[in-house]
N, C-alpha and C positions, 0 to 999 in steps of 0.2 A: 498559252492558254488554249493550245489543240483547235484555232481558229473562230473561237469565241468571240464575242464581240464585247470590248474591255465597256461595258456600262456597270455601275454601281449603283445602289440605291442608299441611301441615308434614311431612315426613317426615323421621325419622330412625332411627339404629341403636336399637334396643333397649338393645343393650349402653351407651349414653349416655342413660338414662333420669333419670341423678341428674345428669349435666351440663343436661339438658334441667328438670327439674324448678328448680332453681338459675334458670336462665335465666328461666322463668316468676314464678318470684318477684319478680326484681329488676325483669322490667315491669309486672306488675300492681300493682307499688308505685310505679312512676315517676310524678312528677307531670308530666316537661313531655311527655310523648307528647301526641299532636293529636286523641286518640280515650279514649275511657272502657271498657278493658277489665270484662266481666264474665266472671270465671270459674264456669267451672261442670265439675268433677269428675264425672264419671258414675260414677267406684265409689261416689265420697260420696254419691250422689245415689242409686242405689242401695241404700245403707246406710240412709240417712234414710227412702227407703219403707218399705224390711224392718221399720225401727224402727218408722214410724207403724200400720205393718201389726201389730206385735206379733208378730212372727214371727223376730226376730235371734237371739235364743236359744237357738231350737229348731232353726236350720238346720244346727247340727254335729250334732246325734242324730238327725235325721232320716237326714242322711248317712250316720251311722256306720250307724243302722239297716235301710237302704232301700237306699243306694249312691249315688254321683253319677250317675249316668244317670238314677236317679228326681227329688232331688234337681230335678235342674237342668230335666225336664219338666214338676216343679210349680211351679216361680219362674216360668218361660214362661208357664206358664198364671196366674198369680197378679198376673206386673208383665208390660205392656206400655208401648211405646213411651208412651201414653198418660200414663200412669203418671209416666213420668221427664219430662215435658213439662207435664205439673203442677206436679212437685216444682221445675223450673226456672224457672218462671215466678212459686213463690213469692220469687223474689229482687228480681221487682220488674218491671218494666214497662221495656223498652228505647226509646230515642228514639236521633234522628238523630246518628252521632257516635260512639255504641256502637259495640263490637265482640264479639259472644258467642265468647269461649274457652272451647273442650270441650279437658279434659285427662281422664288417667286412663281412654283409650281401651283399652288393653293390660291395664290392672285389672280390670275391670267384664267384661273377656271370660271364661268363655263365656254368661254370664249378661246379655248384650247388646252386639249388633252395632250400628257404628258406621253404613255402610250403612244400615240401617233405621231409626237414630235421625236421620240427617240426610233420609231420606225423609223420616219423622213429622215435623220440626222445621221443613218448608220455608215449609207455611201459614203458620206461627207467626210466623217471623223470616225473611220475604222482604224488609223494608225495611232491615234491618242484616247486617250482616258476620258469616259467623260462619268462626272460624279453628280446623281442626281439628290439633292437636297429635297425632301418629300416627303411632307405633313401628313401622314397616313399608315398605314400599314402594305408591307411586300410580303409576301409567302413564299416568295420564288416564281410562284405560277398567275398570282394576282395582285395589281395593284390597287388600293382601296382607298380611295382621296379621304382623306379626315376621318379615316375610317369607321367610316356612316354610308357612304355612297355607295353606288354598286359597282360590284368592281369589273376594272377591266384585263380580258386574257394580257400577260406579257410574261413571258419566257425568257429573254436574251440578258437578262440583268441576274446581279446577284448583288445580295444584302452585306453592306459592310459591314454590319456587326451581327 
């Protein structure tokens, strides 16, 4: 790939989130694929920091108390990319053959961008595949969450279909 950095995008409707979910199931259970998917859910993966943080409980009365605009400036400051690339990496160690599946891009928003996470993620998992599952629209040069939102620059990926 001339030192390209092997990210993928999948793109689809939104509106097809539970055809697309379904589909995800039946291949990270396939045994004769040529490749050893690992998924990894960025809401879940989200959810498990707040958990290990001790903080899931409190985030609806903080809401109801403060507001989402508060809310979502102290998760910012509390999880970063860092953070979720932790939490991913407790799943184990990738080798040749792998493929890192990020689902749950449209979940996890607005409480983390996909864009930033596949920046943060490039050190990590330059030697394997990672295949973004992503309710929206890619151009090559923009990605456009549910494609309604503004988009953000990303360059390094290319469109599976």
């Amino acid at each position: 790939m001339s030192n390209e950095v092997n990210i993928r995008i999948f793109c689809y409707e939104a509106a097809e989130e539970m055809i697309v979910r379904h589909f995800i199931e039946q291949i990270t259970t396939d045994q004769t694929l040529g490749c050893h998917l690992i998924e990894c859910n960025l809401y879940e993966t989200f959810l498990g920091i707040c958990s290990d943080m001790d903080i899931l409980d409190t985030i609806p009365e903080m809401e109801n108390t403060d507001g989402s605009a508060f809310l979502l400036d102290q998760l910012h400051s509390a999880i970063s990319e860092s953070e979720f690339i932790e939490k991913i990496q407790e799943k184990g160690s990738c080798k040749k053959g792998d493929v890192l599946l990020l689902t749950g891009v449209g979940d996890v928003f607005p409480f983390m961008r996909v864009h930033k996470m596949l920046e943060a993620l490039q050190p990590y998992y330059s030697d394997i595949p990672i295949l973004v599952m992503y309710p929206g629209a890619f151009d090559g040069n923009y990605l456009k969450l549910f494609d309604r939102l503004t988009p953000n620059p990303y360059y390094r990926a290319f469109n599976v279909i």
